[in-house]
C-alpha positions in Angstrom: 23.2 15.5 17.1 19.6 13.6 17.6 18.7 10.0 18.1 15.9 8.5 15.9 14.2 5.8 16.6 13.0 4.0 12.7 10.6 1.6 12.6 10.8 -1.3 9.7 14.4 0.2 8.9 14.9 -2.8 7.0 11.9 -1.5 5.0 12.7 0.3 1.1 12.0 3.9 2.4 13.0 3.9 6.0 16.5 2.2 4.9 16.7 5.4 3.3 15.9 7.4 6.0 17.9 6.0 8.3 21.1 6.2 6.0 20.0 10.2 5.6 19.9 10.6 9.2 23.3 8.8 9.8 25.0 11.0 6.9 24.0 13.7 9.1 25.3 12.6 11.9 22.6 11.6 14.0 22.1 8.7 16.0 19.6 5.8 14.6 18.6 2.9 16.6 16.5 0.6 14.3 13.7 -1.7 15.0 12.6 -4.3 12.2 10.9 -8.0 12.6 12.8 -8.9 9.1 9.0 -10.3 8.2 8.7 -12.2 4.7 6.3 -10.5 3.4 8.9 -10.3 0.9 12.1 -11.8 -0.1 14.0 -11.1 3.0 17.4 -10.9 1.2 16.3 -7.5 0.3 15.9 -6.3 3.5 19.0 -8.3 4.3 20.8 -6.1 1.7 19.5 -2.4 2.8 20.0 -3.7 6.9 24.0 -4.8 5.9 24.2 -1.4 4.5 23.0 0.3 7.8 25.2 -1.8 10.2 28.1 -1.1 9.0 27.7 2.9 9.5 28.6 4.1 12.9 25.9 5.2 14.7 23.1 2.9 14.1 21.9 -0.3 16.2 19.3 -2.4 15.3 17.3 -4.9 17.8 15.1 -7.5 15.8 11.6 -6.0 17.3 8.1 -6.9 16.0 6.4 -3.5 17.2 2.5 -5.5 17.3 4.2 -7.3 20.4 3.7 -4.1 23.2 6.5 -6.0 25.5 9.1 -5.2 23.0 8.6 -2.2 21.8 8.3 -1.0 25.9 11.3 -2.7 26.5 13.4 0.1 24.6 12.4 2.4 27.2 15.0 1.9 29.2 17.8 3.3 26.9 18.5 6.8 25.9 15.5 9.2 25.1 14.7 9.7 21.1 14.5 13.2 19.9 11.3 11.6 17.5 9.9 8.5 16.4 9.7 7.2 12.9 7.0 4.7 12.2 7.4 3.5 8.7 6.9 -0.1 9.9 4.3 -1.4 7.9 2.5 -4.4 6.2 1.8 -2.8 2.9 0.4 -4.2 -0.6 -3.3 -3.6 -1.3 -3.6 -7.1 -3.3 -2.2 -9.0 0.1 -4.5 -7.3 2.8 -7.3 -8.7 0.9 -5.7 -12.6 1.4 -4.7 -11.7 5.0 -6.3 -8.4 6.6 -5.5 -9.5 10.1 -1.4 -8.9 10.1 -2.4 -5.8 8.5 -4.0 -4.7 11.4 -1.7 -6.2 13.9 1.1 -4.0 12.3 -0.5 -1.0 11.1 -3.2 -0.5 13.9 -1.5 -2.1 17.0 2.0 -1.8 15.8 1.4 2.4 15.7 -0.7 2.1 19.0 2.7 0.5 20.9 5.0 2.7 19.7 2.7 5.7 20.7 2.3 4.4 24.1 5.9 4.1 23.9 6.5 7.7 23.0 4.0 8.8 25.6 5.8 6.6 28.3 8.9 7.8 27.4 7.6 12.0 26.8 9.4 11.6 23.2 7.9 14.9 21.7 7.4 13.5 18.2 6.1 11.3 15.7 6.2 10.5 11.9 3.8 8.3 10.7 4.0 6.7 7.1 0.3 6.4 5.5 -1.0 5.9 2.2 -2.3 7.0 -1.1 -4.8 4.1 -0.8 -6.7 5.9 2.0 -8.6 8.3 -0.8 -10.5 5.7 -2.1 -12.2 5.2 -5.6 -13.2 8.5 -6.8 -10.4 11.0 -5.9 -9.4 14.4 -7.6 -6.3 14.0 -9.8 -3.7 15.4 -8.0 -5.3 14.7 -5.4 -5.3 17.1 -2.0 -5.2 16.3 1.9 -9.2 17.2 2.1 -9.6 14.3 -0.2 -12.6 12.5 1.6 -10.7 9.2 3.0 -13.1 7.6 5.1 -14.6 5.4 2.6 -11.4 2.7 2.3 -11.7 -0.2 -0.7 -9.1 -2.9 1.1 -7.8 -3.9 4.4 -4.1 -2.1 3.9 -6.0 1.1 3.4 -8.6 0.8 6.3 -5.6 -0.2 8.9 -3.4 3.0 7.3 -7.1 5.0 8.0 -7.4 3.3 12.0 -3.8 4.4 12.5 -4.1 7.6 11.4 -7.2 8.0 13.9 -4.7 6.6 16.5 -2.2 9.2 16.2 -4.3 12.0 16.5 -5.9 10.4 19.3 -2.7 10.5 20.9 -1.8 13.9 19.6 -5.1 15.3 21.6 -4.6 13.8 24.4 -0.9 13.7 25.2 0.0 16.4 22.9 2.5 14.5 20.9 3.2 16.7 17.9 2.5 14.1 14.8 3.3 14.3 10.9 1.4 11.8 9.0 2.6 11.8 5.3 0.8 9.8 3.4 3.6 8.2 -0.1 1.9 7.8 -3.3 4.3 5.4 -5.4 8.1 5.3 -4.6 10.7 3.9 -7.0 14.6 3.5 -7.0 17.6 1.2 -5.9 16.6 -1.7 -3.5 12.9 -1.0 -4.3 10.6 -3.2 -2.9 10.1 -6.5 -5.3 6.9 -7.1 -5.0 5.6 -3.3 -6.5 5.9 -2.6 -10.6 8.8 -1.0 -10.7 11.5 -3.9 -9.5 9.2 -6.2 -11.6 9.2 -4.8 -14.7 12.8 -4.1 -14.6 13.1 -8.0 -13.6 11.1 -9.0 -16.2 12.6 -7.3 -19.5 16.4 -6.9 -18.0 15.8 -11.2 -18.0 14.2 -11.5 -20.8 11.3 -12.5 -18.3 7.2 -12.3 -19.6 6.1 -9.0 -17.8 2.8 -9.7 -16.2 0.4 -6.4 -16.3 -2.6 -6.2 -15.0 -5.1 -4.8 -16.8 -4.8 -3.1 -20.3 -1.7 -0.7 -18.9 -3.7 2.4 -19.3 -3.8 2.6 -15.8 -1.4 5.0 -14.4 0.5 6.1 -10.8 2.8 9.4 -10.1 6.0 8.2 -9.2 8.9 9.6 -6.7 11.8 8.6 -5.9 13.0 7.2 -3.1 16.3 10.0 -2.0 13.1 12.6 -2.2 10.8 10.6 -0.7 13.7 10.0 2.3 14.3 13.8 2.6 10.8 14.8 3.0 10.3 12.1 5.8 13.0 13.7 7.7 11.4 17.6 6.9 8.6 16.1 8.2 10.1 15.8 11.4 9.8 19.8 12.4 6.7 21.2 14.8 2.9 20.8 13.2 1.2 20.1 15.8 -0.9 17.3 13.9 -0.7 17.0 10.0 -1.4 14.8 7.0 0.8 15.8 4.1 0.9 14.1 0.5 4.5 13.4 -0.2 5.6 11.8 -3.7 3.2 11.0 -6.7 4.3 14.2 -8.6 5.2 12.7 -12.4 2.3 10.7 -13.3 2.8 7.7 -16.5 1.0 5.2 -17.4 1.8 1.6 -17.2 2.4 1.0 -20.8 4.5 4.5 -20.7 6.7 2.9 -17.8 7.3 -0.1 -19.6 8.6 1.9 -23.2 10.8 3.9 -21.0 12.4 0.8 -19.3 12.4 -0.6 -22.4 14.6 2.3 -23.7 16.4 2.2 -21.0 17.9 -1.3 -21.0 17.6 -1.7 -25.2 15.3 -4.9 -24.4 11.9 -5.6 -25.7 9.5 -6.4 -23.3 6.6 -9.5 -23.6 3.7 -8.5 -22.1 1.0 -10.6 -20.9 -2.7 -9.2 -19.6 -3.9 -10.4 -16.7 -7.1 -9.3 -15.1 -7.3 -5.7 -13.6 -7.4 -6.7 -9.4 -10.5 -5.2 -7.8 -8.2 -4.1 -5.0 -6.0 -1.9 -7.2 -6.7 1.7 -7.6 -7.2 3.1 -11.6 -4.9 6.2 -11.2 -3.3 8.0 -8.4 -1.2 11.7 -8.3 -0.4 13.5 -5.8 -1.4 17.7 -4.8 1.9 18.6 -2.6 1.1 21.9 -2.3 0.8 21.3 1.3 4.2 19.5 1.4 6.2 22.5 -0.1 4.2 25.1 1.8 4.5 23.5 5.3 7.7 21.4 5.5 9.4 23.1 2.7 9.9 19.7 -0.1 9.6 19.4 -3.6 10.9 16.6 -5.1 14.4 17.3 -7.6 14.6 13.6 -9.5 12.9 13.5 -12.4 11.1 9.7 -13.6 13.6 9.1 -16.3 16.6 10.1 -14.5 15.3 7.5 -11.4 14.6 5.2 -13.3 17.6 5.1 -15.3 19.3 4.9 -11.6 16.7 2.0 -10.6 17.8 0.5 -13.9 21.5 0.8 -12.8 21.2 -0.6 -9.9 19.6 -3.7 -10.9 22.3 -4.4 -13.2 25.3 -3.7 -10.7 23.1 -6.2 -8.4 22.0 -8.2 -10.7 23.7 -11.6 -9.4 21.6 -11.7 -6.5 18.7 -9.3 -7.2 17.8 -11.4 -10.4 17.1 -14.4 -8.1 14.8 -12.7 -5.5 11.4 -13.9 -5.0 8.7 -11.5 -6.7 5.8 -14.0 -6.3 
């Protein structure tokens, strides 16, 4: 039995995590400033879930504030650290770039200084597709040139990145970074396409799409997504490894399917395409099944049929949350 520490394990992904690790039987303690970035009863919702297992604690930490995050070094040593702590959302860095940097950049310096302090030998980083920029290969590979970001959220995912290996050199911290293309499923996070479409047509609500819906993402779901993390937490020495984005659709394609799903039509209104969003994205994880052994086993309509699910057995509550 290990003991994790999770960063943002209030967070859609690291709830995940964290409940994975737990099943296990491993020790989780779980660090999370319940931000609102968005509708806190979500996190509210995945956090109840993950203090009512037995082994998991939780201290209410924000880890841009170096104090805190030190201050955990005087219980029990962590077999690895899992940073998936984040300000995310391309469309929001642009209104506010500086709390992306105070949790992406600073947030991953502390809890590196904290793993150095504390000689934990690992850490797990959570990056982006958003680092390869405008003109990547579709699926796109690792050696993907990423040093040319087009928003805040991306450049901060691209200083932290730096900061880990920086780290990794010089205190020989062995570090995965896997950078998620787009994750779906239960308890997703509100303010991505997913939840909203779902929202929208489940409630009869106008679904507001950006752009002519040619546009497309690969999707993953979030139990794959989860499971890679934690593969990602064997010896590399320092990595960068696509996880997710392996079923590419369209936005227009999504939106049939969910309409299939729930027997609802959906009202679609075009909005501008956002200069901040990316045309396309699709993952190569090639590297991923070749070094930590993943490939994802949910297929799009399946997940989504579960997302779908979900929404409806939460649908009280979930149809109130704020998606705005």
């Amino acid at each position: 039995m290990a003991r994790y520490l999770v960063a943002g394990a209030a967070g859609f992904i690291a709830a995940r995590v964290a409940e994975l690790l737990l099943a296990d039987g491993h020790q989780v303690v779980g660090i999370d400033n319940l931000n609102d970035a968005y509708d806190v009863q979500m996190k509210d919702y995945r956090l109840g879930k993950l203090i009512a297992q037995p082994g998991f604690s939780f201290h209410k930490i924000d880890i841009a504030n170096k104090d805190k995050v030190l201050s955990l070094a005087d219980t029990d040593p962590f077999e690895a650290i899992i940073n998936l702590a984040a300000r995310a959302g391309v469309r929001a860095s642009v209104e506010d770039p500086w709390v992306y940097v105070d949790t992406n950049v600073t947030g991953t310096l502390n809890l590196l200084e904290f793993a150095r302090q504390t000689e934990t030998p690992k850490f797990v980083m959570a990056s982006t597709s958003s680092i390869y920029g405008q003109d990547a290969p579709l699926p796109t590979p690792e050696s993907t040139e990423s040093s040319r970001p087009l928003q805040p959220y991306a450049a901060s995912k691209k200083g932290a990145e730096a900061m880990c290996h920086a780290y990794h050199f010089l205190n020989g911290i062995d570090v995965t970074v896997v950078r998620y293309f787009t994750v779906y499923g239960p308890s997703g996070r509100p303010d991505m396409s997913m939840f909203r479409f779902i929202r929208w047509i489940v409630e009869g609500e106008t679904v507001q799409l950006n752009g002519d819906g040619t546009q497309s993402r690969g999707f993953t779901y979030v139990d794959d997504i989860a499971r890679g993390t934690i593969e990602a937490l064997k010896p590399v020495g320092y990595e960068i490894v696509n996880l997710g984005g392996h079923e590419a659709i369209t936005m227009n394609e999504l939106i049939a399917l969910i309409e299939k799903l729930t027997g609802k039509e959906a009202t679609v209104e075009q909005l501008p395409f956002h200069k901040a969003d990316m045309q396309a994205n699709q993952a190569d994880v090639e590297k991923a099944g070749r070094l930590l052994g993943w490939e994802p086993s949910v297929g799009l309509e399946d997940g989504v049929a579960r997302s779908v699910a979900w929404y409806m057995a939460e649908r009280e509550w979930a149809s109130q949350i704020r998606i705005n």
